[in-house]
C-alpha positions as a printed Julia matrix, in Angstrom:
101×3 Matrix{Float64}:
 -51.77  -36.25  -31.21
 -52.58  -34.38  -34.6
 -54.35  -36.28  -37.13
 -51.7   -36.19  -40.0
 -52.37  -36.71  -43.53
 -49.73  -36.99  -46.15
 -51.96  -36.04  -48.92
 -51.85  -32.64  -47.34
 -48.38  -32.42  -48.07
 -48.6   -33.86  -51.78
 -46.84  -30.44  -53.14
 -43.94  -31.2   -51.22
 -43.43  -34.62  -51.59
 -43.63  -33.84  -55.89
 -41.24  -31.09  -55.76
 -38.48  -33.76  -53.82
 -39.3   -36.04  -56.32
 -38.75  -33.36  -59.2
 -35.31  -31.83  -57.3
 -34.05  -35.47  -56.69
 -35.21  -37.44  -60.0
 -35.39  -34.65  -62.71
 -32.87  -36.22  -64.71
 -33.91  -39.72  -64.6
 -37.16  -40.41  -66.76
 -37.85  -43.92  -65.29
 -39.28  -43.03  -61.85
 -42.72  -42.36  -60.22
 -43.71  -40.68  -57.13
 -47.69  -42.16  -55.75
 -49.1   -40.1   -52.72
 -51.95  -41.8   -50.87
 -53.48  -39.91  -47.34
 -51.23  -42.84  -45.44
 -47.98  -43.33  -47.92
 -45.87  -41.7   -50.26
 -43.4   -44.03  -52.72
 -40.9   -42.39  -55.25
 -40.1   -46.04  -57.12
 -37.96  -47.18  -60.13
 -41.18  -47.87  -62.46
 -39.24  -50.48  -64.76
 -40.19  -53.45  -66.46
 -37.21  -55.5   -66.39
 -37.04  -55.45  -62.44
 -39.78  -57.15  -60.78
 -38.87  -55.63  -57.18
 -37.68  -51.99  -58.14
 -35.7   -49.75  -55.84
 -37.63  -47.64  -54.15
 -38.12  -45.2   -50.7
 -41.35  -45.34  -49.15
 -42.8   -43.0   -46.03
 -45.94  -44.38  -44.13
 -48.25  -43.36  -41.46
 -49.09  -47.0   -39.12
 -52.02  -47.47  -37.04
 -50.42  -46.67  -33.77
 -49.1   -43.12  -34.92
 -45.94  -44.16  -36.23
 -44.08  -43.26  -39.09
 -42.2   -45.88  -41.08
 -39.86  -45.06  -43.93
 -38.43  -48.0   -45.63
 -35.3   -47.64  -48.51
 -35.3   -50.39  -50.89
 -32.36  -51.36  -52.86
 -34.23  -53.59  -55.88
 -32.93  -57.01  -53.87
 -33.78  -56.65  -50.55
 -34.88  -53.87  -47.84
 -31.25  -52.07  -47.25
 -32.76  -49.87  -44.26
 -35.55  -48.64  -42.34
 -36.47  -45.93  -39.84
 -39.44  -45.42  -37.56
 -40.45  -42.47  -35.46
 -43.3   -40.76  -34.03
 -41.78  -37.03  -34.87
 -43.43  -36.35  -38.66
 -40.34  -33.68  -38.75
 -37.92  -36.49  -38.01
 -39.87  -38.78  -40.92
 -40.03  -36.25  -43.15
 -35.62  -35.55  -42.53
 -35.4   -39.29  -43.16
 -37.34  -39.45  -45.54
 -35.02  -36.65  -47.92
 -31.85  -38.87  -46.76
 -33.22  -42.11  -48.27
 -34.8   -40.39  -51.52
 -31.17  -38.87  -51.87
 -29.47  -42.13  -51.28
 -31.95  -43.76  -54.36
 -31.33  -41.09  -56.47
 -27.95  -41.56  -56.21
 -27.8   -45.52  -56.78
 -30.36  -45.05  -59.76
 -27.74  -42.86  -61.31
 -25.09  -45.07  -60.96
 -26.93  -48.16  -63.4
């Protein structure tokens, strides 16, 4: 298994957050080696929406949508190309919803 490290792909994971969220001025993107977040950075919601991509212990990769109530989905592979597909989907899908309120 290849050692991944998402800080590697940093570039990438700004430019999705620039494509999906240039219009909306109240989101962040925070890349760590192990997890990426793109994340409604408001002060009037204490749980924001967000879409979150992370590397676990055992090799697997976990990405986790977040509505602002509650977790609305989650996926978890071992494929980083799979992740990474999933990943876009979910970042879409909050983009979306943001835009709506």
């Amino acid at each position: 298994m290849t050692k991944i490290n998402i800080s590697e792909d940093k570039i990438k994971f700004i430019n999705l957050h620039k494509s999906f969220f240039n219009d909306l001025n109240n989101t962040s993107c925070e890349i760590s080696d192990n997890k990426v977040t793109i994340f409604e950075n408001s002060s009037e919601n204490a749980d924001p929406a967000s879409v979150e991509l992370e590397i676990k212990n055992d090799g697997l990769f976990s990405i986790y949508y977040w509505d602002g109530y509650s977790l609305a989905d989650s996926y978890q592979t071992e494929d980083y190309n799979s992740a990474m597909k999933q990943y876009k989907k979910f970042a879409k899908k909050l983009a979306k919803n943001l835009r709506r309120y």
